[in-house]
PyMOL CGO cylinders between C-alpha atoms (Angstrom):
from pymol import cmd
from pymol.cgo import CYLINDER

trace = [
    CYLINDER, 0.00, 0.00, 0.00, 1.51, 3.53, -1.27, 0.3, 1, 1, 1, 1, 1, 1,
    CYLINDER, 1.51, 3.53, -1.27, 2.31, 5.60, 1.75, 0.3, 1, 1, 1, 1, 1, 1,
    CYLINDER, 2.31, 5.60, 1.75, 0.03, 9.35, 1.76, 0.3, 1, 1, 1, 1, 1, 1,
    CYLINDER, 0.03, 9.35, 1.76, 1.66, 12.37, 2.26, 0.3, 1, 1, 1, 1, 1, 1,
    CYLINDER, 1.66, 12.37, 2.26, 0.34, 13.82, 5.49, 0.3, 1, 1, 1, 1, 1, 1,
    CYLINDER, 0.34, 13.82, 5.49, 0.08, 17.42, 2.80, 0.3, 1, 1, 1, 1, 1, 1,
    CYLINDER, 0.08, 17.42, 2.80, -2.48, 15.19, 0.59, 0.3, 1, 1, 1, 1, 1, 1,
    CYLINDER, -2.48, 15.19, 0.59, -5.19, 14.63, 3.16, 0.3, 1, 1, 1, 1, 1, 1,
    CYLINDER, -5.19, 14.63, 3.16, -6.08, 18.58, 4.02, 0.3, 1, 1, 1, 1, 1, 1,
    CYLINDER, -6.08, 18.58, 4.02, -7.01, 18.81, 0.18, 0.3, 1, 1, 1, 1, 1, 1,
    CYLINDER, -7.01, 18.81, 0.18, -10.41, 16.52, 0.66, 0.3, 1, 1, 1, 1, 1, 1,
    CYLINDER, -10.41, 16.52, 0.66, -13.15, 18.18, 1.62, 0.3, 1, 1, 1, 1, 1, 1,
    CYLINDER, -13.15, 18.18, 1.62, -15.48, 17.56, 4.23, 0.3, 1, 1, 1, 1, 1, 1,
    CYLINDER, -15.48, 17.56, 4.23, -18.47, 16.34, 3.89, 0.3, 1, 1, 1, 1, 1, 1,
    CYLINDER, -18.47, 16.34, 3.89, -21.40, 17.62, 4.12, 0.3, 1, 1, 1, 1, 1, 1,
    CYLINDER, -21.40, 17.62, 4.12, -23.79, 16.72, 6.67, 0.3, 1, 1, 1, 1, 1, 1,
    CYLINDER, -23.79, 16.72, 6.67, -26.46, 15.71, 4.76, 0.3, 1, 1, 1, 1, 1, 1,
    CYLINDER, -26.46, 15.71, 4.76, -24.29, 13.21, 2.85, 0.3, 1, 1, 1, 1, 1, 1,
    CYLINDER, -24.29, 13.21, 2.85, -22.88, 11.59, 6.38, 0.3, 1, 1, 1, 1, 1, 1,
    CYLINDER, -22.88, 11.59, 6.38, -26.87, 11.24, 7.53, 0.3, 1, 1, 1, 1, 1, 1,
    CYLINDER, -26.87, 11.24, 7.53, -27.65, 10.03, 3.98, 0.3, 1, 1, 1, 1, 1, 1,
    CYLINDER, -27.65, 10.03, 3.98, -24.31, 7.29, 4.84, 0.3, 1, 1, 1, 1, 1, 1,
    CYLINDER, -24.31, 7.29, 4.84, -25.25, 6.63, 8.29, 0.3, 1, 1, 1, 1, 1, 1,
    CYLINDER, -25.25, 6.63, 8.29, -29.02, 5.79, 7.64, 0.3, 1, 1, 1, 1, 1, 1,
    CYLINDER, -29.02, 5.79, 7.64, -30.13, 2.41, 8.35, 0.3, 1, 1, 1, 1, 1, 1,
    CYLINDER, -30.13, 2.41, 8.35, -30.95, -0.11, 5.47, 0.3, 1, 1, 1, 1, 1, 1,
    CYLINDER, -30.95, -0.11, 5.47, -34.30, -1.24, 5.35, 0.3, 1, 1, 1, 1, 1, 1,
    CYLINDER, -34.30, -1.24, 5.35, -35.72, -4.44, 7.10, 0.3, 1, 1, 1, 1, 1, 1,
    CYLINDER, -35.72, -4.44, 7.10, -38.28, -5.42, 4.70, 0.3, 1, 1, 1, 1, 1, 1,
    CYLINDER, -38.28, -5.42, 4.70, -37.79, -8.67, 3.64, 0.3, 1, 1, 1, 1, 1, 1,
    CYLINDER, -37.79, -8.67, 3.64, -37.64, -8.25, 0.31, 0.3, 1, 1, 1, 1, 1, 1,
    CYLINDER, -37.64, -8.25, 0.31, -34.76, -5.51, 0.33, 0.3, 1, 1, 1, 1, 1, 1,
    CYLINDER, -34.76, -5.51, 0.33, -33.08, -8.56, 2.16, 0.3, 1, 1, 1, 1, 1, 1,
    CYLINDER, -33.08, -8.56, 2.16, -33.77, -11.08, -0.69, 0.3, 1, 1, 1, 1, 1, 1,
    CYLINDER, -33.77, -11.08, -0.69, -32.47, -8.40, -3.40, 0.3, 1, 1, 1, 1, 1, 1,
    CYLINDER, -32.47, -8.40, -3.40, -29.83, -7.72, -1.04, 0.3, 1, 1, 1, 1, 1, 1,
    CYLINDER, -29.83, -7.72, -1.04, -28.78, -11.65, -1.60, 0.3, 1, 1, 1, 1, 1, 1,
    CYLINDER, -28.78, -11.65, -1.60, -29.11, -12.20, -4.90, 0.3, 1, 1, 1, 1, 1, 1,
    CYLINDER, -29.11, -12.20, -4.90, -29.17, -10.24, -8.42, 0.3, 1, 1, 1, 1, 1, 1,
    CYLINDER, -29.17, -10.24, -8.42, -31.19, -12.95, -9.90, 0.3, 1, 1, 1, 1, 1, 1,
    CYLINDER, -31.19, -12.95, -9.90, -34.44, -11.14, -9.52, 0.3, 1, 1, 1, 1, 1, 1,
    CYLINDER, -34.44, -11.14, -9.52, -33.37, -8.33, -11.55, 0.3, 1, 1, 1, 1, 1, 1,
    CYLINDER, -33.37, -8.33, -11.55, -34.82, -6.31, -14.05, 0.3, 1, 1, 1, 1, 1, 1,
    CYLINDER, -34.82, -6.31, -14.05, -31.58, -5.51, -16.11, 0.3, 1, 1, 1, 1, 1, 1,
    CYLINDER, -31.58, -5.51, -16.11, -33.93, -5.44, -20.00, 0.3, 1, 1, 1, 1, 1, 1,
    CYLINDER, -33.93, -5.44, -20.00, -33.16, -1.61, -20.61, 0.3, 1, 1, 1, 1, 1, 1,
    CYLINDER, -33.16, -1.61, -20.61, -29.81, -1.43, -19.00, 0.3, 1, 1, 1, 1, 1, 1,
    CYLINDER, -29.81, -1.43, -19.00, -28.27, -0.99, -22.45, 0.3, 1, 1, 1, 1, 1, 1,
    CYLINDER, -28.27, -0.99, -22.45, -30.69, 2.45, -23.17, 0.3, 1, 1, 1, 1, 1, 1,
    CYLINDER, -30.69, 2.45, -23.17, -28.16, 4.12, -20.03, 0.3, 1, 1, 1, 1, 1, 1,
    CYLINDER, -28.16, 4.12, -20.03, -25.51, 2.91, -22.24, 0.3, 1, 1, 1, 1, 1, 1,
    CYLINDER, -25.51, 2.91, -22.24, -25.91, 5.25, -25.13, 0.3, 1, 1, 1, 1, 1, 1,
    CYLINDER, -25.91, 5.25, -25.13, -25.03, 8.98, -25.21, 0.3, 1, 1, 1, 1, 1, 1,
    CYLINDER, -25.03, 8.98, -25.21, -27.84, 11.51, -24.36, 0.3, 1, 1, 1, 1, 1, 1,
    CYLINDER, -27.84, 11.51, -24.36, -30.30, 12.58, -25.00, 0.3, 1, 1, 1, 1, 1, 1,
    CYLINDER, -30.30, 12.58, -25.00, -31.88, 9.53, -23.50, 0.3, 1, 1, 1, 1, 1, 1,
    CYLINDER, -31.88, 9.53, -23.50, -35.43, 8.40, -25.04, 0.3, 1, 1, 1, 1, 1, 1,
    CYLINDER, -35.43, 8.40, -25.04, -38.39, 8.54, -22.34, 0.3, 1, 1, 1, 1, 1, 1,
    CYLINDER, -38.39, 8.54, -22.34, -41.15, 6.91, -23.72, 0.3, 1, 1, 1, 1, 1, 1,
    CYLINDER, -41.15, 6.91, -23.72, -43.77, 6.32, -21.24, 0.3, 1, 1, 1, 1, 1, 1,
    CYLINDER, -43.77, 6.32, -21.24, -44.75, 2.50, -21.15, 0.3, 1, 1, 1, 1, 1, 1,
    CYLINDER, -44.75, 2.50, -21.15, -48.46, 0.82, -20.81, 0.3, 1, 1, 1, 1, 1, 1,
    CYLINDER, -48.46, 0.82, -20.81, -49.18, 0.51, -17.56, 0.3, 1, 1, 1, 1, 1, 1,
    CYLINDER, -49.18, 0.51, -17.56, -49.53, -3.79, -16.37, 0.3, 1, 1, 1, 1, 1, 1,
    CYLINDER, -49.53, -3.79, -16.37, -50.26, -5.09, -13.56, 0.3, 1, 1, 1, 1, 1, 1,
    CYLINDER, -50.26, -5.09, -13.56, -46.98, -6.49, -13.30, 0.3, 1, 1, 1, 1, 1, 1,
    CYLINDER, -46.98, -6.49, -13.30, -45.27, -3.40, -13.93, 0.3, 1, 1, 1, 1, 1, 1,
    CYLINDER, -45.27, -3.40, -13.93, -47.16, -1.74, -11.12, 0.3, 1, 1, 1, 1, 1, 1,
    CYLINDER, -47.16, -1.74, -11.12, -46.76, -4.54, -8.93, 0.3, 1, 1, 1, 1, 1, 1,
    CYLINDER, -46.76, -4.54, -8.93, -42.83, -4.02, -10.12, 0.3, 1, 1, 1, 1, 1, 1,
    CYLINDER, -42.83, -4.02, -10.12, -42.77, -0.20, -9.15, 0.3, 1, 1, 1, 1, 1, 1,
    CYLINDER, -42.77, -0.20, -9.15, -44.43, -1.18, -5.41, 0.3, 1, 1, 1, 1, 1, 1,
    CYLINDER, -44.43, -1.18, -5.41, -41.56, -3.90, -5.08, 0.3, 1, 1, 1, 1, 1, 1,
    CYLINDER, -41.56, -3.90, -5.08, -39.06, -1.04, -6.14, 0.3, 1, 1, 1, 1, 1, 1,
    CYLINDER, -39.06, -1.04, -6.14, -40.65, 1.43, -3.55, 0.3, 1, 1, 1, 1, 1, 1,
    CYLINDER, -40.65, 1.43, -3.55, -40.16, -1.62, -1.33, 0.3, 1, 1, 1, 1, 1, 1,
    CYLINDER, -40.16, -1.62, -1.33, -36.48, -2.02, -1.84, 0.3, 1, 1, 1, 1, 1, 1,
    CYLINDER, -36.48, -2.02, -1.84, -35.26, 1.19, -2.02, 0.3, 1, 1, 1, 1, 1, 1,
    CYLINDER, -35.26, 1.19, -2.02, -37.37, 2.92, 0.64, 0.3, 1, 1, 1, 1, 1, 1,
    CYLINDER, -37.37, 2.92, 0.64, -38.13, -0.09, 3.11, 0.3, 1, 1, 1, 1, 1, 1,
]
cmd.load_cgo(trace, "trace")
């Protein structure tokens, strides 16, 4: 491991305090955060490769299923808790 000069570490900045509460908030407990937390195999990775491409990206709104609402509460799910 490359020693640091003691100089180097007064150029990082601080952080804010809003990102340290963002970094410091608990993860969800829902179970099904915990099973996506396990395993990618659940995924939804079909229009990965549309991030890919350069801007502008193309927003097309998508029929609404019952799958892909029942997708979008899972989502909620995982990301919020």
């Amino acid at each position: 491991m490359p020693a640091t000069h003691p100089s180097a570490l007064s150029f990082v900045p601080a952080l804010s305090p809003a990102i340290i509460a963002h970094a410091t908030a608990p993860l969800p407990t829902s179970p099904l955060f915990s099973e996506a937390a396990q395993s990618t195999d659940g995924l939804d990775e079909l229009e990965l490769p549309r991030w890919e491409e350069e801007p502008p990206y193309t927003d097309t709104e998508p029929d609404s299923t019952p799958q892909k609402e029942q997708f979008t509460c899972n989502l909620f799910d995982v990301m919020l808790g």
